[in-house]
N, C-alpha and C positions, 0 to 999 in steps of 0.2 A: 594437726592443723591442715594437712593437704588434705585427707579424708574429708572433713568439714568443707574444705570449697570446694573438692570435686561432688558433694553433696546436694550444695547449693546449687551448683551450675547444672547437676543435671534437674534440681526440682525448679529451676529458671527455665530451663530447656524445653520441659514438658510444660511448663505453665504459659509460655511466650507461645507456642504453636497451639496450646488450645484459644489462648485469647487470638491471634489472628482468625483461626478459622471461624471465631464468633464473630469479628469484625466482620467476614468476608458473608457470612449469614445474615449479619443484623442489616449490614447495604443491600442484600437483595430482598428482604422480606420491609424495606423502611417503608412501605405505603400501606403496610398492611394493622392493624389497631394495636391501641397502645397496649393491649395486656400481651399480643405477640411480643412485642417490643420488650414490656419488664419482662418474660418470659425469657426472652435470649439473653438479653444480660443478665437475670440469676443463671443459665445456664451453664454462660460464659464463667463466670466465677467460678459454678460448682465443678465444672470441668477442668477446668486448669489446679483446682486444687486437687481432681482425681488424679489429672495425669502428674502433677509434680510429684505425689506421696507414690502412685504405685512405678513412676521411674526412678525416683532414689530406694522404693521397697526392691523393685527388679537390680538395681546396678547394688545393693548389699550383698546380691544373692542368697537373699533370705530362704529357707527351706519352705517347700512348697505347703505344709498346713502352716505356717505362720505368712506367706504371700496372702494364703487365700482366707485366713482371719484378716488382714489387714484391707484385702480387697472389699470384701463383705462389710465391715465396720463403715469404709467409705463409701461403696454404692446406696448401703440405708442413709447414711446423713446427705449425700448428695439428692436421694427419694423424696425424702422429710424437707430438704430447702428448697427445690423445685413444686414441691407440692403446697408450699406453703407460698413461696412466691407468686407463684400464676393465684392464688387464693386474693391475696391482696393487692396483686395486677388490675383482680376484677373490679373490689373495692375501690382502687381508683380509678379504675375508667367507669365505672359505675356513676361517680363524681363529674367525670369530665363530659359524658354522656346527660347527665340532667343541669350541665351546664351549657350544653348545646342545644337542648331543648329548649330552655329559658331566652339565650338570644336569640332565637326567632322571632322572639315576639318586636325584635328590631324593623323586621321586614314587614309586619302585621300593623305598624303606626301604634304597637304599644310600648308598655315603660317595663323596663329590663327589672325583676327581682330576682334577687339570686337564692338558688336554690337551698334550700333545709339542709343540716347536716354539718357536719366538722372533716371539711374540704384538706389540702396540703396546702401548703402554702404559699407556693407558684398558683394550684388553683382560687384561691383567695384571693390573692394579690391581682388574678387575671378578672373575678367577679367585680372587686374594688374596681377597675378600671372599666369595666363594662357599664355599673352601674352611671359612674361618673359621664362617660359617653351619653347612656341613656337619657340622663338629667339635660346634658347641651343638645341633643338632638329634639327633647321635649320641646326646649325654650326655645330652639330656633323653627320649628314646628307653630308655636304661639306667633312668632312673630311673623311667620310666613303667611299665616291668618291674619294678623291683623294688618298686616302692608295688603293683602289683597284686599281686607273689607277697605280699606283706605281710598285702594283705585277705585274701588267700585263705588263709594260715595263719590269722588273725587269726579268722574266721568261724568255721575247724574247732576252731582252740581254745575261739572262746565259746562254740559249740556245747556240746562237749564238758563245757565247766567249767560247763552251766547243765542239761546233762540229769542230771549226778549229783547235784546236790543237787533235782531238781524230782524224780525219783525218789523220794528219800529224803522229801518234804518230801508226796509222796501216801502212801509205806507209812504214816507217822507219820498223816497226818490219817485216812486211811482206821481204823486199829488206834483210833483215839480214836475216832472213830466208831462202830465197834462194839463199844466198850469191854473190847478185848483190852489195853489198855494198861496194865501192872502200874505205872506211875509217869509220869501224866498231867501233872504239874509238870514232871518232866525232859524227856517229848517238848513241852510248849508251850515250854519254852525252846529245847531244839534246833531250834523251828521259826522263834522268832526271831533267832538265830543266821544260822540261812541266808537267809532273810528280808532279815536284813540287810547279810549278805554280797554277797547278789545287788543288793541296793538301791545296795552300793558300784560294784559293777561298771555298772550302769548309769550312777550317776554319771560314771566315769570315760568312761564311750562317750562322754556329751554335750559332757564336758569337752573331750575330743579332738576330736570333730565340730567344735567351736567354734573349736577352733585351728588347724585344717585348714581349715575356713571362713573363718578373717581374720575372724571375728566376733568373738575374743576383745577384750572392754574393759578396759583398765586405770586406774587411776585412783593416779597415782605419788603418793608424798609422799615426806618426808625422815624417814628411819630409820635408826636406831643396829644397825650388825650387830651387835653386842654383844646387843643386847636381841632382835634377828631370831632368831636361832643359840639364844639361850636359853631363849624359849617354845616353840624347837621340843622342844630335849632335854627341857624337862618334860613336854610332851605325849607323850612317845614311851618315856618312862622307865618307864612299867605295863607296857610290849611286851618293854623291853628285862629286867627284873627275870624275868619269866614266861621268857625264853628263857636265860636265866642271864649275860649281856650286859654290860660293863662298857661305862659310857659316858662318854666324855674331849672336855671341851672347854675346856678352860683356855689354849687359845693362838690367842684372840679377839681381835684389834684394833678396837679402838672407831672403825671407819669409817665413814662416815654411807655411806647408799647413798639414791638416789632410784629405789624400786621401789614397785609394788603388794602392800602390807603380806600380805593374806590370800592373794596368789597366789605369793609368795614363800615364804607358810608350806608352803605345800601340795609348791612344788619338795622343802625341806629335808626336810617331812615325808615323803614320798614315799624319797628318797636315804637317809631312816633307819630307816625301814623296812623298805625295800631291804637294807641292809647288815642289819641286826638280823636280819634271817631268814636271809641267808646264812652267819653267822657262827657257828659252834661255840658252846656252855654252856663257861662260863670263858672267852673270845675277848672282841674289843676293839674298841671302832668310836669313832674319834675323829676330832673338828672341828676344823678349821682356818679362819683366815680370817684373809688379808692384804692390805695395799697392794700391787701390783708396776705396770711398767711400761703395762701391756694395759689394767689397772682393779683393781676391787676381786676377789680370787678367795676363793673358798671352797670346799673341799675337803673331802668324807666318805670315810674312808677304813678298812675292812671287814678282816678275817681269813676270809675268804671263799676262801682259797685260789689263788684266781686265776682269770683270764677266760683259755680259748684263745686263743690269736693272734689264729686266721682268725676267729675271735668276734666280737674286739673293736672295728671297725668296724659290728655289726649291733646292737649292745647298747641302741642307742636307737630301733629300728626299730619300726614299730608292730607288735604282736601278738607282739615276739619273746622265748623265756622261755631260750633255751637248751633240748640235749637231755634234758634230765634235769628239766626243772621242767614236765609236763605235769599235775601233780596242783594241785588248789586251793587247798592255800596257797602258791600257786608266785604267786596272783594270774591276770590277764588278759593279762599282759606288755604293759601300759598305761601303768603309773606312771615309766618312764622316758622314754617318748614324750613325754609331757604333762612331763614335765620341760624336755626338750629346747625344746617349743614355747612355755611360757611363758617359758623362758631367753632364744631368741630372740626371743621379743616384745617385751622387754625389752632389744634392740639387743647381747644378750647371745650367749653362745657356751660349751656344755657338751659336758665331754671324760670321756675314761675313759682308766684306765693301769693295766697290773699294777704291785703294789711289792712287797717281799718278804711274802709270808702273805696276801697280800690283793690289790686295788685298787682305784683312787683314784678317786673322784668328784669333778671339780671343774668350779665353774662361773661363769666370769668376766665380769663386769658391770660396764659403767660408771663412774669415780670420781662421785659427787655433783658 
C-alpha cells in the first residue's frame, strides 16, 4: 500500500510541475491565435502525463531497456496527440476565422449570415447571437431611415405652412401701414388669427421635442374617464357646431384611469380635432370608452371616409398629413405624433383602423 502512494505522489509530482509550467506558457503566449492556444493545452496534458509515467518509471528503478521501452512508447503517443491536436486547433479556428469574416459585414451596414459548416458549440451559440444582433441593428437601421425621412418631410411642411401665412401676415401689416387698408379691424384680427395659429404650431414643435427628448413629465393622478372624455367634448363642441359635426358620446364607462389629467386632455383633444376636421357637415364622430382585457381603451371614431391601407401604419408618424392635406388647416401633422408619445409615456399604446365611413382611434391605457 506505501508503494502505491509513494507512486501516486511522485506521478502527482511530475504532472503538477508540468501543468504549471504550461500555465506559466499559456499567460505568456495568451494574445497570440487560438490554435497556439489548443496547441499548449494539448501540450500541457501530453506532458504532464509524460512526466508522471517516466517519474514513477525513474523512482521503480526500472532497468534501462524497459525505462527506454516505456519512454519510446510515451514520446510516440505524446507525437500522435500533439499532432493530432494542433490538426483540429486548426479546424476550429478555421471556424472562428470565417466567423470573423462574416461579422464585418456589421461595419459595412450589412446583415450578419453565418458562416457554412458544423461549427462548436460556443461557436454557434456565439453566431445565434450575432445573428440575433444583426436582425436589431437592421431594424433600428429602418427606423433611423424612416425618423430622418420624417424630419425631412416634417421641415418642408413647416416650411411651407409658416411662409404662407408670414406672407400674408407682411401684405396685411405693410397695407396698415400705409393705410391702404379699407377695414383695419378685420386685418388686426386676421393677424391674430395667424398669430395665433403659428403660436399653436410652435407649441406643438416643443411639445414633441419633449417627447422625443424623454423630457416629457407626468404627474398621474386618479381620474374618472367619464369626466376625462367629457371636458374634452365640451371644449371641442365650438369646433364641432362651426363644421356642422354631430358629437356622440353616451357610451362612457365610469373607469377610473391613473393618467396625467392635462396631458390626457390634450391626446383626446387632439383625436377630436382630428376627427372634427376630417368629417363631412352632417357626419358623426363618436366616443367610446371601455374596460377589456389589455386595460382601459378609448376610441374616437370619425366619418372621415377612410385611411388607405399602405397609410395606415404612418398615420402617427411625425410630420405625416397624408397626400391631400398639404394646406393649413390640414395642421403640422403633429397632433397625432404627440398623441402617440404621450399614450406611450403613459405605459400606453395608440392604434388606428378603417370601420365602415370612417376610422377608429383608439388608445389603450392601463386599468387604475
Amino acid at each position: 500500500m506505501k508503494d502505491v502512494l509513494l507512486i501516486a505522489l511522485f506521478a502527482f509530482l511530475g504532472a503538477a510541475v508540468a501543468g504549471l509550467l504550461g500555465a506559466g506558457v499559456l499567460r505568456l503566449l495568451r494574445h497570440r491565435s487560438l490554435v497556439v492556444s489548443l496547441s499548449v493545452v494539448a501540450g500541457v496534458a501530453v506532458t504532464a502525463m509524460l512526466a508522471g509515467t517516466l517519474t514513477v518509471a525513474w523512482a521503480m528503478f526500472l532497468s534501462s531497456h524497459d525505462l527506454y521501452v516505456v519512454t519510446t512508447v510515451v514520446a510516440m503517443a505524446a507525437l500522435v496527440s500533439l499532432a493530432t491536436a494542433v490538426l483540429l486547433g486548426r479546424w476550429v479556428a478555421a471556424h472562428s476565422r470565417e466567423l470573423t469574416l462574416a461579422t464585418r459585414s456589421f461595419g459595412d451596414g450589412g446583415t450578419f449570415a453565418a458562416p457554412a459548416g458544423q461549427p462548436t458549440a460556443e461557436l454557434a451559440a456565439l453566431a445565434r447571437e450575432l445573428a440575433a444582433t444583426s436582425a436589431k441593428l437592421d431594424s433600428s437601421r429602418e427606423r433611423e431611415r424612416a425618423l430622418e425621412a420624417s424630419r425631412r418631410e416634417l421641415v418642408a411642411w413647416i416650411s411651407h405652412d409658416l411662409r404662407t401665412p408670414l406672407a400674408g401676415l407682411r401684405a396685411m401689416t405693410e397695407a396698415l401701414e400705409d393705410g391702404m387698408a379699407a377695414d383695419s379691424g378685420r386685418y388686426l384680427r386676421q393677424i391674430r388669427t395667424e398669430v395665433e395659429r403659428m403660436n399653436g404650431m410652435v407649441g406643438d414643435l416643443f411639445e414633441l421635442s419633449r417627447i422625443q427628448a424623454g423630457s416629457l413629465t407626468l404627474t398621474p393622478a386618479r381620474i374618472s374617464l367619464y369626466d376625462l372624455v367629457g371636458d374634452a367634448l365640451a371644449g371641442v363642441d365650438p369646433l364641432a357646431r362651426e363644421h356642422g359635426v354631430r358629437l356622440i358620446g353616451d357610451r362612457i364607462d365610469e373607469v377610473p384611469v391613473e393618467v396625467d389629467g392635462k396631458e390626457m386632455s390634450r391626446v383626446l383633444g387632439n383625436l377630436l380635432i382630428n376627427a372634427i376636421r376630417r368629417t363631412p357637415p352632417d357626419g358623426t364622430v363618436a366616443v367610446a370608452a371601455h374596460r377589456s382585457e389589455c386595460g382601459v381603451v378609448l376610441s374616437v371614431t370619425d366619418g372621415c371616409g377612410g385611411i388607405p391601407e399602405e397609410d395606415l401604419p404612418r398615420v402617427f408618424d411625425t410630420g405625416w398629413r397624408g397626400s391631400h392635406a398639404r394646406t393649413p388647416p390640414a395642421g403640422a401633422g403633429l397632433g397625432l405624433a404627440i398623441v402617440r408619445g404621450i399614450v406611450e409615456a403613459h405605459a400606453g399604446r395608440a392604434e388606428v383602423r378603417n370601420v365602415r365611413g370612417g376610422c377608429c382611434f383608439s388608445v389603450t391605457l392601463p386599468t387604475a
